[in-house]
C-alpha positions in Angstrom: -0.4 12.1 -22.5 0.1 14.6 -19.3 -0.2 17.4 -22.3 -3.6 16.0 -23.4 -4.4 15.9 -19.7 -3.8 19.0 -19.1 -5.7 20.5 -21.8 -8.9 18.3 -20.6 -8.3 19.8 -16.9 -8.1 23.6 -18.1 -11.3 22.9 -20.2 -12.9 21.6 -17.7 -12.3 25.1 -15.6 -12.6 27.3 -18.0 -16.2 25.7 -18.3 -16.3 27.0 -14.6 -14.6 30.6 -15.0 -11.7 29.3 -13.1 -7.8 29.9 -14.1 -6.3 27.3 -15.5 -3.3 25.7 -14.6 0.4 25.6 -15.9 0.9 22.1 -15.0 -0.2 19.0 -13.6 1.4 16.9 -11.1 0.4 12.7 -10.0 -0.3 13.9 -6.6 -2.6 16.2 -7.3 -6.1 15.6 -6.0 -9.2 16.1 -8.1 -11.7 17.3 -5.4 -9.3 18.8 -2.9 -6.2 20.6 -5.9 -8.2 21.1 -9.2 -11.7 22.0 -6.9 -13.4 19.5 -9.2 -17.3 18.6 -8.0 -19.2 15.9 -9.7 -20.4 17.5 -12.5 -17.0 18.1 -13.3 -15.8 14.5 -12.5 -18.6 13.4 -15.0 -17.1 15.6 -18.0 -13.2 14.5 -17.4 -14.6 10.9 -17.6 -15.9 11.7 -21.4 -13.2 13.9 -22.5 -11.0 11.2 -21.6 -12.9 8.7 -22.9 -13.1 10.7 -26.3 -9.4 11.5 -26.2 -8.1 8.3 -25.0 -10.7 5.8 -25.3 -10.6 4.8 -21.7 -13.3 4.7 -19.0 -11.0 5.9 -15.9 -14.3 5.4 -13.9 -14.9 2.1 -14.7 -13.6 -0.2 -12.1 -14.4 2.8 -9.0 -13.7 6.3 -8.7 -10.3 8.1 -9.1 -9.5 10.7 -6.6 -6.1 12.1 -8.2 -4.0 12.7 -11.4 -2.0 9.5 -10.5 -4.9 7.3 -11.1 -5.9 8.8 -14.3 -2.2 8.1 -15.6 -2.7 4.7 -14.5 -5.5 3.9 -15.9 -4.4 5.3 -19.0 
């Protein structure tokens, strides 16, 4: 799962011409650490979706890796 994650993430800046990262970690924030704005927000929620088949968005937001693993 943090594999899959990670893959997602680096997509996601790639898409922006950012570096990726070598690793994730649960207290990682997703605005503040990965420098993820809305837009990005929008397209983790349907990569996860796709990969996992989980809204992580669904009961509020989620502001860091550690809610993502635990809504997965």
């Amino acid at each position: 799962m943090q594999e899959k994650l990670l893959i997602i993430i680096n997509s996601i800046k790639r898409n922006k011409f950012e570096d990726p990262i070598s690793e994730i970690n649960p207290e990682q924030k997703l605005r503040e650490d990965l420098n993820f704005d809305s837009f990005d927000l929008a397209e983790l929620t349907v990569k996860i979706e796709e990969e996992f088949g989980v809204d992580i968005f669904e009961d509020g937001l989620v502001n860091s890796v550690n809610e993502i693993y635990a809504k997965l």
